[in-house]
N, C-alpha and C positions, 0 to 999 in steps of 0.2 A: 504494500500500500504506500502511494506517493504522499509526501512529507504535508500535502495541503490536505488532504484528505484525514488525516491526525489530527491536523489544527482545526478544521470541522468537526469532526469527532470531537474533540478535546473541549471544545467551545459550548455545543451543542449537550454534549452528558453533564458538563461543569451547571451548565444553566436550570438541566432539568432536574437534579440534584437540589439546587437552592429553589428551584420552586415547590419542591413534592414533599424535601426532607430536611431542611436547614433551619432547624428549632431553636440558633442561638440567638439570642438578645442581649440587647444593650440599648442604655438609655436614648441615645443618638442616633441610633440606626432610622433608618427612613426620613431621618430631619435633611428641611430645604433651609435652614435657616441659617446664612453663610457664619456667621458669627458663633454659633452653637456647633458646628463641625469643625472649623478652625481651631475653637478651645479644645474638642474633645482629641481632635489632632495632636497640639500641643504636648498638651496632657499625655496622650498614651505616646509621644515620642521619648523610647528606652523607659516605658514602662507599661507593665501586663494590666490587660484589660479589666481583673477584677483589682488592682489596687486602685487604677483609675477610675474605676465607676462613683466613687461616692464624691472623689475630687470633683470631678466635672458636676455633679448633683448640689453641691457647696459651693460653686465656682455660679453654677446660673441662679441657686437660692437667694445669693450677695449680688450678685451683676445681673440679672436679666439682659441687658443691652450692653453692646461695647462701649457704648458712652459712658452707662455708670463705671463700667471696667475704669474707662481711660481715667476718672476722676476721682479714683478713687486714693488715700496713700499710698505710697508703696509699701512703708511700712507693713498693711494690711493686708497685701495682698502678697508679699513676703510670707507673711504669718497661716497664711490660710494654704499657701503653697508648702510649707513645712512639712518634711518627709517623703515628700515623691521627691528629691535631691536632681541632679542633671541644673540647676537653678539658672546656668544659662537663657534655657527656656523660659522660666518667668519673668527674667531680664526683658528678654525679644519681648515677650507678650505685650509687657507694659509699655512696651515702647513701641508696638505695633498698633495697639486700643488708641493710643495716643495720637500716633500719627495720622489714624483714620478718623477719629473722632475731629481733628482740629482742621484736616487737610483735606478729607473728604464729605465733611458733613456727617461723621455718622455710617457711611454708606459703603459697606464694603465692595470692594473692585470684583468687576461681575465676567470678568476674561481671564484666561490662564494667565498674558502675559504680565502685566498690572499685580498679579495674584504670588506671581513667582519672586516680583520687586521685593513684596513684604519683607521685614526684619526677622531671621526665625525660618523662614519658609521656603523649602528646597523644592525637586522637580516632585517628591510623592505625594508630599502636603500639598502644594500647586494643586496636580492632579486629581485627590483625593478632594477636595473644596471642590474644582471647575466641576468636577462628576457628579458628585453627592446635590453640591446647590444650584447648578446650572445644567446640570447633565451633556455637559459640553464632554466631546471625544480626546480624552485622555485617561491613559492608563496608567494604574498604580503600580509601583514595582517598590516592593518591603520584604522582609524577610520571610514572610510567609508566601508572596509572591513568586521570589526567588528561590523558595524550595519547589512550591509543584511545579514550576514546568522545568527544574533542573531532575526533576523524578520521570516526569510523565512521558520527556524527551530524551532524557538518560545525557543531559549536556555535560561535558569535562572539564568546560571551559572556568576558568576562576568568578568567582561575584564580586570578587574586591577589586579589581584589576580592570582597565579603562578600555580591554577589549571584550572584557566577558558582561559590562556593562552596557555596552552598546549593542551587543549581540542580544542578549535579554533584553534590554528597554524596543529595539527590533520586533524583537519576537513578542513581547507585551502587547506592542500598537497591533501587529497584524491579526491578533486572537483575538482584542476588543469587542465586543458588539456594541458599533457607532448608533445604533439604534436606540441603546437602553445603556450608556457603560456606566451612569453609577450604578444601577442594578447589576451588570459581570463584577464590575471593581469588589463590590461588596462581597459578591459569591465566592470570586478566587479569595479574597483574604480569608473570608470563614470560612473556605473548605480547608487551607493551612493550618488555620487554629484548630480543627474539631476533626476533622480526618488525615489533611498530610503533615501532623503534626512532627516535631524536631525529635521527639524522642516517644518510641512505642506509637508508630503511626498505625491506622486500620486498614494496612490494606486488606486483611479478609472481607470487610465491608466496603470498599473501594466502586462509583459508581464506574468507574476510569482503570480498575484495577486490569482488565484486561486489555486495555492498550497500552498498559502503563511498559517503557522498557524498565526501567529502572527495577522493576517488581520482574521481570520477566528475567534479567539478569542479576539478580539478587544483589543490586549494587543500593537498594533504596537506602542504607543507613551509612552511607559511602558519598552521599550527596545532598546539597550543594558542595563544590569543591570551594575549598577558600585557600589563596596563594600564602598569606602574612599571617603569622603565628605571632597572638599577643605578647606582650611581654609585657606584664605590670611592673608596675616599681614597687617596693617597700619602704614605708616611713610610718616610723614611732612620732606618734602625739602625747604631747605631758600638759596636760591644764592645771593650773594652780585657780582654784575658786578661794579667794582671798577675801574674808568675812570682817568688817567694821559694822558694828552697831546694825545688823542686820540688812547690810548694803554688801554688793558683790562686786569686783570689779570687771570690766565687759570692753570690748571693741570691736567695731564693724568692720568684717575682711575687705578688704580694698583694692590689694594686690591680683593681679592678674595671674590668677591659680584657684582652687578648687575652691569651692562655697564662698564665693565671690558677694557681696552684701549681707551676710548672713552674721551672726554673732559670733564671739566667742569669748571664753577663759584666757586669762591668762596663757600665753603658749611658749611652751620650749619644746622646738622639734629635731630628734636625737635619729642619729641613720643606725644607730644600733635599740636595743632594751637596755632601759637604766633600771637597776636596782631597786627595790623598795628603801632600802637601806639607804643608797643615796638620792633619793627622791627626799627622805625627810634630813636628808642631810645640810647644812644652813647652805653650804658652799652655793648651792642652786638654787635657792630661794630665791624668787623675786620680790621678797619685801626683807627688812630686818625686823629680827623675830625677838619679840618681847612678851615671855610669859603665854606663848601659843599652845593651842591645841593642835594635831597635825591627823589628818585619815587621809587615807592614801584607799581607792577603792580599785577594785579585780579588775581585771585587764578587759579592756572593751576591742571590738574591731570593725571592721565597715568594709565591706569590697567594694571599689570602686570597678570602672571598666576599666581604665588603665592605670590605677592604683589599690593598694590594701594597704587601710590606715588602721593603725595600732596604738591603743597605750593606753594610760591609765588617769585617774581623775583625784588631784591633792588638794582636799579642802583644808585650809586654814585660818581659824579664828585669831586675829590681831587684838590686842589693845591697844594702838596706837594707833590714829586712821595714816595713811603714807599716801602721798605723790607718785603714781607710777604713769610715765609717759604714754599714751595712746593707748590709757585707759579710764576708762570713768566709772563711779560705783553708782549702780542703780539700785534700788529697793528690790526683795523679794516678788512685791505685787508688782512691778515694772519687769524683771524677767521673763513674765506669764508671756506680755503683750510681743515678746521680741521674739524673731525666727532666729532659728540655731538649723544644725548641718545636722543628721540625725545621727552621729554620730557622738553629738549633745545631748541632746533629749533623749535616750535611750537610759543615758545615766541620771538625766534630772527626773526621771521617773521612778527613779528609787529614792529621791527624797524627797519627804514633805516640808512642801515648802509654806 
């Protein structure tokens, strides 16, 4: 059977599939409301659809409209974004809400090309908005995209690499149904999610399983190929939570590096594990110690995508309130209000504050 003949097939079963038997939901699904799919977008960029369901449900409860979005502080919306981490993305948001709000009246850009300008917004998001709110002809291509038709076609080609992207975004457009593509776009992403899943897929229930090559040469758990093998880095975090009269002292990350506006402790960051023993040892203190108490709590960690952050949390009560540069002590009830990297709140959840 000639290779167009597959992609008919391939098109045609994927379709009848999502109409007969594709029982998954999500709050967003079948929404035109370009503002409501670009969040939920956001939002599930590098994160799974059930952490993000209740975000996006909190996200339109505060902002129904991008205008309330764009006006609102950041502060706020810092705080309400706390724990789905990537924060870059809340960065872009607020500064997209923004931009629409003051540049376009409110009105979001109703063409792919306009669509793709946005802050934040690559060719999938693009695509995934133009289909969903315009049902304009473009195709999605995500990681669940890029597994079934590197299954269904048995491709070898890499998905990271700028010729096995072009060969797939290729192969994307020409499978599309320009007829209906946010109805395909939806299908192929939730037949990735619910059947050609990343690990322990069905193909016994497969409606595709018998044209599938990948299934037919037992390569399905061999694919997608990916060229670049990550390599994280390693870095120890040591927070000193520094206690005056029930105030702590705090500062917003700045620097161009990870949880970028976000809060934190006191920081000293060690490329090895420091000791408990020298943790309360004065030498490292970043205040002078008069008459303290010192707890040092169990080792916390956070995987990032291209980091694992490590380390541990040293609360110290002071008697004497101290001057420490680009920090300021806020009150208990002021910490609530303020976002942290969830690599914080993880551990302020074990104290009552």
């Amino acid at each position: 059977m000639n290779l167009n003949n597959e992609k008919k097939y391939f098109s045609t079963h994927l379709l009848l599939w999502n109409s007969k038997k594709n029982t998954r939901d999500m709050p967003w699904k079948g929404e035109k409301d370009p503002y409501k799919i670009w969040l939920s977008e956001i939002i599930l960029q590098q994160t799974r659809v059930e952490q993000g369901w209740n975000y996006y449900k909190k996200f339109i409860n505060e902002f129904p409209t991008i205008t309330k979005l764009a006006k609102a502080p950041d502060l706020k919306i810092f705080k309400l974004w706390e724990g789905l981490g990537y924060y870059t993305r809340c960065k872009n948001l607020i500064a997209t809400a923004k931009f629409i709000t003051n540049n376009k009246d409110g009105k979001f850009p109703d063409n792919y090309e306009e669509i793709i300008k946005l802050k934040g917004i690559g060719p999938y998001t693009a695509a995934a908005i133009a289909s969903f709110a315009y049902n304009l002809p473009y195709a999605v291509l995500d990681g669940n995209v890029f597994r079934v038709l590197a299954r269904f076609f048995a491709i070898n080609l890499p998905i990271d690499n700028n010729a096995g992207k072009k060969y797939y975004a290729r192969l994307a457009k020409e499978l599309l149904d320009t007829s209906n593509p946010g109805n395909y776009n939806q299908a192929i992403m939730d037949f990735g999610a619910v059947i050609c899943k990343p690990q322990n897929p069905v193909c016994t229930n497969c409606p595709l399983a018998k044209r599938c090559k990948a299934f037919k040469l037992g390569m399905v758990n061999g694919l997608p190929v990916k060229e670049k093998r990550l390599l994280k880095k390693e870095r120890w975090f040591y927070y000193f939570l520094v206690v005056y009269k029930n105030k702590v002292y705090v500062r917003k990350r700045t620097a161009n590096d990870i949880w970028q506006n976000l809060f934190e402790f006191i920081l000293q960051e060690s490329k090895k594990e420091i000791t408990v023993a020298n943790l309360k040892s004065k030498k490292i203190m970043p205040v002078n110690i008069i008459e303290t108490e010192i707890v040092v709590s169990k080792k916390y960690k956070q995987q990032l995508t291209h980091q694992n952050i490590r380390g541990r949390f040293i609360k110290i009560n002071i008697k004497n309130q101290e001057k420490i540069k680009g920090y300021k002590p806020v009150t208990f009830a002021q910490l609530k209000k303020l976002a942290f990297p969830k690599f914080i709140t993880t551990y302020l959840e074990t104290l009552q504050l």
